[in-house]
C-alpha positions in Angstrom: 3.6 -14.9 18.3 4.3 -16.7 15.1 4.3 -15.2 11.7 3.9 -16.4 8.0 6.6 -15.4 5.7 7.4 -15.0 2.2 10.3 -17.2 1.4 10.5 -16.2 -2.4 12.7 -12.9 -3.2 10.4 -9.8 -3.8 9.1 -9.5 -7.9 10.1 -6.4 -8.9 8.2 -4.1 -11.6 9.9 -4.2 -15.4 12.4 -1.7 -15.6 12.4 -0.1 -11.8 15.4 -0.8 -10.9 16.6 0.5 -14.8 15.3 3.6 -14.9 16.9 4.4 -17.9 14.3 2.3 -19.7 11.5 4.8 -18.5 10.9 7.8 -19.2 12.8 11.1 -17.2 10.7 11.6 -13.5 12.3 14.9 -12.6 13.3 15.4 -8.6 10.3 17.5 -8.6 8.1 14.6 -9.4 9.7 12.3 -7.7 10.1 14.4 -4.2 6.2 15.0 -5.2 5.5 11.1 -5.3 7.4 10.1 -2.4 5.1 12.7 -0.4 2.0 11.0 -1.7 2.6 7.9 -0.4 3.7 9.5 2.8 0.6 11.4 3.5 -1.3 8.0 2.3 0.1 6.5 5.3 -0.7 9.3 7.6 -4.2 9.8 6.5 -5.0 6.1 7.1 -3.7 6.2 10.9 -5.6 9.6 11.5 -8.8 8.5 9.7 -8.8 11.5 7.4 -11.5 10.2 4.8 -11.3 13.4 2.9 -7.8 13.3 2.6 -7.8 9.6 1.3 -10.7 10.4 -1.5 -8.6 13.1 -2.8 -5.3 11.1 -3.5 -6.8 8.8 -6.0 -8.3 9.4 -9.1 -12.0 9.1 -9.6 -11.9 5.5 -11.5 -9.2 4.6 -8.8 -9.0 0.5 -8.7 -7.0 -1.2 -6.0 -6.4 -5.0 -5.6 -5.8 -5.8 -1.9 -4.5 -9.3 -0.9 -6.4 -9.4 2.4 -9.0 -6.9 1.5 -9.8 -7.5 -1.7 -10.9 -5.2 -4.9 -12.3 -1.8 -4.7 -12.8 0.9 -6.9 -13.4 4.8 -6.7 -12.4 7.5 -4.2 -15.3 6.6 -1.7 -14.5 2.4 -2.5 -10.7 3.5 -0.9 -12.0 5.3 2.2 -14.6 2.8 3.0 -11.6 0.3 3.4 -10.3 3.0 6.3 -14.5 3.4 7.8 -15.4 -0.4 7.5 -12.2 -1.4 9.8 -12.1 1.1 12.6 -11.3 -1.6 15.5 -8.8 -2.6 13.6 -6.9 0.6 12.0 -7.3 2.7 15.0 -4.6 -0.1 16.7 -1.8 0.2 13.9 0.3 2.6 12.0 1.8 2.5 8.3 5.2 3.0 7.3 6.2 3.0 3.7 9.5 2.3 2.9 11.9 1.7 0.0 10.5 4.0 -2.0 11.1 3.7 -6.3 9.8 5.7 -8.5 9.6 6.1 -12.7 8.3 8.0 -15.2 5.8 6.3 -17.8 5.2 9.0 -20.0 5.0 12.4 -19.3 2.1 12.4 -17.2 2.3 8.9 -15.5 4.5 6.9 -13.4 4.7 3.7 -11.9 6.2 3.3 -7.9 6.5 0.3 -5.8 7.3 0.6 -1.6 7.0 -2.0 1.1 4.9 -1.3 3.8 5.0 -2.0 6.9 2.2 -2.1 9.5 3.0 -1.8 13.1 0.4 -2.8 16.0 0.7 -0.1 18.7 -2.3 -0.1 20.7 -4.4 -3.0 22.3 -7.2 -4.3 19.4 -9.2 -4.7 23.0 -9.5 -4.0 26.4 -6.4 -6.2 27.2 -3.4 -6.5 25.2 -3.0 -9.7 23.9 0.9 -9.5 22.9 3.4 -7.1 23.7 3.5 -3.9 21.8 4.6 -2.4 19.5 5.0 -5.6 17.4 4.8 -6.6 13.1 1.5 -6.7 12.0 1.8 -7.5 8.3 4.5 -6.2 5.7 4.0 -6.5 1.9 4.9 -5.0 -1.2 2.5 -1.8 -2.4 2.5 -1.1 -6.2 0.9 1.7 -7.6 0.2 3.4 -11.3 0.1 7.2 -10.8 -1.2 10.4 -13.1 -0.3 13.6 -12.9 -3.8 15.8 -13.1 -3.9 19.6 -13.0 -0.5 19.8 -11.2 -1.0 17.0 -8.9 0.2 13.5 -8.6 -2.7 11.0 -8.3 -2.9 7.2 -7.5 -4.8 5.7 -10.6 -4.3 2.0 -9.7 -2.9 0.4 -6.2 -1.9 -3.3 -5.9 -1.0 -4.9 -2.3 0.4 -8.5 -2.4 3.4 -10.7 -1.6 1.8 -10.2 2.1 3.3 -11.8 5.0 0.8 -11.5 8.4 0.5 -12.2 11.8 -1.2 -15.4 12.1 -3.0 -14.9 15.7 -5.0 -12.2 13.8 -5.4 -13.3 10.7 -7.2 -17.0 9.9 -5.1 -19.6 8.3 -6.9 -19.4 5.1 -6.5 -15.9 4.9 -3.0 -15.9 5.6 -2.4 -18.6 2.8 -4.4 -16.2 0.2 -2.8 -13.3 1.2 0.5 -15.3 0.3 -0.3 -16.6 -2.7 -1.2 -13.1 -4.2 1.7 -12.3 -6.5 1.1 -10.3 -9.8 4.5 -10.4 -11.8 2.7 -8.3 -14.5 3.2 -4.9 -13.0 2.2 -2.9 -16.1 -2.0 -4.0 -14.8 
């Protein structure tokens, strides 16, 4: 198996790492956010549809670096219905999760994620299993509406891939993606 990595540190959004510079995200909130992306992760690898519609907002925009742009609730869980063969094989971790306030309704988060193969893509596996998959870093802009923490925007990139499942060109893109500006 051979893999593509990054060789370039991870960017990291503007002030994450000082949160003094944003504004207070009580435990609440952050316990709250954490969850979110948790459940994210779980709702992809059980194909819950409804579940993914209602974590986002309704103008939701997400910029993937292997799936490209989408927009809206039902834009997020067609990514999870237009790729059964290959979602039904993997499972999402999310890990190193930071979050800060924006305001007193918004914050900003970034995680890596992680994406495991566990199952054949096949009648035959074609490596052993469980093996890496892709990893990258998630960023995400997040309201808090009626009580509830939302994802309003979601950006994938700085993604590394496995390159027997993933074409060369594909691979390169998916590299290339880096947004420093984390505040789009």
């Amino acid at each position: 198996m051979t893999t593509q990595h990054v060789t370039a540190r991870t960017i990291s959004p503007a002030g994450l790492l000082s949160p003094q510079e944003n504004a207070p995200l009580p435990t609440e909130d952050r316990l709250a956010i954490h969850e979110l992306i948790a459940r994210h992760c779980l709702a992809l690898d059980t194909g819950d549809e409804a579940h993914l519609a209602s974590i986002v907002t309704e103008d939701f925009r997400q910029e993937h670096a292997v799936f490209g742009a989408m927009e809206g609730r039902s834009g997020f869980a067609a990514l999870m219905r237009d790729n059964p063969e290959l979602l039904g094989a993997i499972r999402h971790q999310a890990v190193n999760i930071a979050a800060v306030g924006t305001g007193t309704e918004t914050a900003k988060a970034v995680h890596y994620t992680i994406v495991m193969q566990v199952h054949a893509m096949g009648a035959e596996p074609t490596a052993l299993l469980p093996r890496l998959f892709a990893h990258g870093v998630v960023r995400d802009q997040l309201v808090k509406q009626d009580g509830r923490w939302l994802i309003h925007r979601r950006t994938y990139d700085q993604m590394s891939l496995t390159a027997d499942l993933f074409p060369e060109d594909q691979r390169k893109e998916a590299l290339r993606r880096r947004t420093p500006d984390w505040e789009t």
